[in-house]
ROLUMLUM-755202 format. One line per 2 residues: their letters; for each residue x, y, z of C-alpha. Coordinates in nm, 3 decimals, decimal comma. Layout:
N
a> X:Y:Z | ...
This chain:
222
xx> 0,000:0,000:0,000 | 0,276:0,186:0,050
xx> 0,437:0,178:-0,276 | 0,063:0,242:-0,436
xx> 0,059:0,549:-0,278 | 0,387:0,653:-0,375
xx> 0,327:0,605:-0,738 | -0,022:0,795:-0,699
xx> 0,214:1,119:-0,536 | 0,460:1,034:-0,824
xx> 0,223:1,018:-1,081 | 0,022:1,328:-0,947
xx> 0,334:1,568:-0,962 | 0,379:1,495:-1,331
xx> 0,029:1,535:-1,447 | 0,028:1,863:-1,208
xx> 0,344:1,978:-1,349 | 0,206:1,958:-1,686
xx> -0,133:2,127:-1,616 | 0,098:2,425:-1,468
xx> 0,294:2,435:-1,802 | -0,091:2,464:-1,978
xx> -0,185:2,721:-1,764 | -0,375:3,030:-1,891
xx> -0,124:3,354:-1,884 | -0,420:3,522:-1,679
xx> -0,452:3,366:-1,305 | -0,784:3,261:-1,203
xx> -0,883:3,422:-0,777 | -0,780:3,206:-0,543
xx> -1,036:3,330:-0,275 | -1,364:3,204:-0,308
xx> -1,590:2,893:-0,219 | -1,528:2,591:-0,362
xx> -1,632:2,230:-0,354 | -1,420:1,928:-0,493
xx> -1,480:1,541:-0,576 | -1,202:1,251:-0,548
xx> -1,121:0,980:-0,470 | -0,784:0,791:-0,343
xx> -0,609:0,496:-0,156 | -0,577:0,468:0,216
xx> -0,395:0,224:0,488 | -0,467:0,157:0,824
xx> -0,284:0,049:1,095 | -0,494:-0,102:1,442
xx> -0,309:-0,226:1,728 | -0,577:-0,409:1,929
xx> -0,503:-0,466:2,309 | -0,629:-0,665:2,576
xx> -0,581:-0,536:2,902 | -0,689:-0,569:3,278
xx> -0,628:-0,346:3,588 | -0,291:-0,430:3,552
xx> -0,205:-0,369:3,249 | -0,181:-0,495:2,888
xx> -0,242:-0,900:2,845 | -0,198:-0,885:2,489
xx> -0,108:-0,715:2,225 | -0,128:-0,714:1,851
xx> -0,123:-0,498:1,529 | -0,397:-0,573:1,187
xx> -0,366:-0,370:0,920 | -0,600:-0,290:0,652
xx> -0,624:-0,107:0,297 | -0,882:-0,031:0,051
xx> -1,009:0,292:-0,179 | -1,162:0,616:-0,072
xx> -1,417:0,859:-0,244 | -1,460:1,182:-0,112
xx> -1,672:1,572:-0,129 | -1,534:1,858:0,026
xx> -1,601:2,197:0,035 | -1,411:2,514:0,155
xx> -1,328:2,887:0,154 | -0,991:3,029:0,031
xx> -0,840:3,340:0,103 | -0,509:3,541:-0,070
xx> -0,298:3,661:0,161 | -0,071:3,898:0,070
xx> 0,135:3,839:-0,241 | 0,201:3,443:-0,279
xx> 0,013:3,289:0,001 | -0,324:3,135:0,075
xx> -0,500:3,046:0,386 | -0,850:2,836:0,399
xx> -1,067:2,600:0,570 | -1,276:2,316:0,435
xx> -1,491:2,038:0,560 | -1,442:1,671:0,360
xx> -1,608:1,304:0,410 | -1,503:0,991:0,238
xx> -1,674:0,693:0,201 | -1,442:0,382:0,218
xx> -1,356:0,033:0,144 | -1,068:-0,030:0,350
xx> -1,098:-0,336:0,585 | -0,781:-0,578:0,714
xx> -0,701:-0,892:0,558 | -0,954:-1,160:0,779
xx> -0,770:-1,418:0,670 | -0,446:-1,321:0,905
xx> -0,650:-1,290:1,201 | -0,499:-1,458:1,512
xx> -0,659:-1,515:1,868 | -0,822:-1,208:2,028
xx> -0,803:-0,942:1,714 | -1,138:-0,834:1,553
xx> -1,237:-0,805:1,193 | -1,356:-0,421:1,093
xx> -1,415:-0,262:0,838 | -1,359:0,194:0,783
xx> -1,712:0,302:0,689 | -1,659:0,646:0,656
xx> -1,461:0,973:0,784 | -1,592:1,319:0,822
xx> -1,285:1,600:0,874 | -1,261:1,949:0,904
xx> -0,981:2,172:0,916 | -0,741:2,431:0,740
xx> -0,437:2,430:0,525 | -0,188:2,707:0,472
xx> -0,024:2,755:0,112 | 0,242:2,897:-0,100
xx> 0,177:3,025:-0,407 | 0,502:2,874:-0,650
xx> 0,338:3,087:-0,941 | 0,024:3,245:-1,025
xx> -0,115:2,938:-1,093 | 0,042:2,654:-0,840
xx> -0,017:2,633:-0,469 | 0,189:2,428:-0,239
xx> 0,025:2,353:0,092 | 0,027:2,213:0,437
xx> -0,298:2,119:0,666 | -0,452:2,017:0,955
xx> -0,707:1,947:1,153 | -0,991:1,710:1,348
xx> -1,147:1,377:1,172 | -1,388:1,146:1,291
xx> -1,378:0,812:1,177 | -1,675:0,487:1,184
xx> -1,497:0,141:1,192 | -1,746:-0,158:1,195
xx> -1,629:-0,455:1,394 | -1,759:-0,809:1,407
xx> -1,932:-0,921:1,664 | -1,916:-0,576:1,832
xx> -2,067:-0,359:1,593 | -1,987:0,032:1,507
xx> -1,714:0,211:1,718 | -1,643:0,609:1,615
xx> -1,249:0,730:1,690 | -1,183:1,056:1,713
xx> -0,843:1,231:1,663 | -0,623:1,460:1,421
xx> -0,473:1,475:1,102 | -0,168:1,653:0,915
xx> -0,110:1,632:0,554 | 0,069:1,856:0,228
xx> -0,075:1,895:-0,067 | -0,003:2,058:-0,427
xx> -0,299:2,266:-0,649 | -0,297:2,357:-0,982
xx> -0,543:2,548:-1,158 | -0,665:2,441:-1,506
xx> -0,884:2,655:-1,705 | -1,255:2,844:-1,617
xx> -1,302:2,781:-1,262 | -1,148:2,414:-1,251
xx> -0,827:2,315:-1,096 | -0,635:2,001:-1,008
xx> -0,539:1,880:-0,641 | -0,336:1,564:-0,482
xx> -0,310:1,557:-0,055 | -0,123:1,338:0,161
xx> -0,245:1,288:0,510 | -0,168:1,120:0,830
xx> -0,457:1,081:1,073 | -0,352:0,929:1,427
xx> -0,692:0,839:1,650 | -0,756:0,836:2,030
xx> -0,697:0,470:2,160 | -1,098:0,327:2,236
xx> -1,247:0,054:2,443 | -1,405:-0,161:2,162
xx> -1,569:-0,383:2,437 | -1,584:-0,482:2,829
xx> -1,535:-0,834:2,920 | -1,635:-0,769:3,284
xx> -1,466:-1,026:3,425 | -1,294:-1,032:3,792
xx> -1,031:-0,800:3,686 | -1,192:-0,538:3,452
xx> -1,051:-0,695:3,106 | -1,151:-0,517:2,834
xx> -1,032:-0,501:2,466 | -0,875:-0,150:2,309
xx> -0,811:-0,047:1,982 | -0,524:0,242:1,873
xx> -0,554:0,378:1,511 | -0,375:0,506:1,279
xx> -0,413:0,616:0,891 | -0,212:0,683:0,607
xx> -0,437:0,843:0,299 | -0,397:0,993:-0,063
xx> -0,574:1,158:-0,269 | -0,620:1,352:-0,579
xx> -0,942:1,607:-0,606 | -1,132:1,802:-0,911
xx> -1,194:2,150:-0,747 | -1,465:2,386:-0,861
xx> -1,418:2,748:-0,721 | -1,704:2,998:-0,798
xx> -1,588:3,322:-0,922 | -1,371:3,298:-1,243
xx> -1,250:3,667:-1,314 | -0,911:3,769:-1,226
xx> -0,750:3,838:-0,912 | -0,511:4,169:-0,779
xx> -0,271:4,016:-0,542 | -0,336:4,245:-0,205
């Protein structure tokens, strides 16, 4: 999964490269509302624990990978001469689950149903038309277990990105992101000595949007 995602960044510079070489002489405003559709890969990594009172009783890691699609929307603003600033909400729908068939004693089957984030990102403007980025943020994430049923984590995410715009109001955009969840009790055994079973997440995601910003005339830098 790894490697997949590296060839999607790989791939993503090149075709974002080329756009920015195709660009029209005459910017297009970066401040505005916008919405986007994509879609992308993602990984996840879920260390399920067992522990009492005590302390852990066992311990072990399942990973899982799958596609993502996703809508966002947002609101940019220039600031000053090359940079941008914005926020945006997003939600992907996903088909990452873990490989059952490594399963071994206590861990749990699940399935990502679906993330909801929101947050901001902070850019650079390369040229008129290219915007490098960073972001940030809060997600909320639905895993379905078996046997248990639907646990929500919580937690945040950091990520870069690259934009390019293409022609009218249309432009080009490929995000990495690393989202790290708050450990949650997935269920409680009840026994003599409180054992329950935790799960710790982590996820790796990329992926590459078509944006739609309303407002095509040209922009005055401030």
């Amino acid at each position: 999964m790894k490697r997949l995602l590296a060839c999607a960044v790989a791939s993503l510079l090149i075709l974002t490269g080329e756009a920015a070489a195709e660009a029209p002489a005459a910017p297009k405003p970066w401040t505005g509302f916008y919405i986007a559709l994509g879609a992308g890969a993602g990984a996840v990594v879920q260390t399920q624990t067992l522990r009492d009172e005590f302390g852990p009783l066992f311990t072990q890691s399942v990973g899982g990978q799958g596609l993502l699609g996703t809508v966002a929307a947002g609101y940019d603003f220039r600031v000053m001469q090359r940079g941008v600033a914005g926020v945006f909400f997003d939600y992907d729908i996903s088909s990452v689950s873990n490989d059952k068939s490594t399963l071994f004693m206590l861990n749990l089957p699940y399935e990502h149903q679906h993330t909801w984030s929101i947050g901001g990102r902070l850019g650079y403007l390369a040229n008129p038309t290219t915007l490098w980025y960073v972001l940030g943020g809060y997600s909320r994430a639905s895993f379905d277990f078996d046997f248990i049923g639907r646990t929500d984590f919580g937690g945040y995410f950091v990520g870069g990105g690259v934009e390019t715009q293409l022609t009218g109001g249309w432009s080009v955009r490929g995000e990495y992101r690393f989202t790290r969840f708050g450990t949650e009790t997935l269920t409680d055994l009840g026994c003599v000595c409180s054992e329950r079973l935790e799960a710790e997440t982590s996820m790796h995601s990329g992926k590459v949007l078509l944006v739609y910003k309303f407002g095509t005339g040209s922009e005055a830098p401030p």
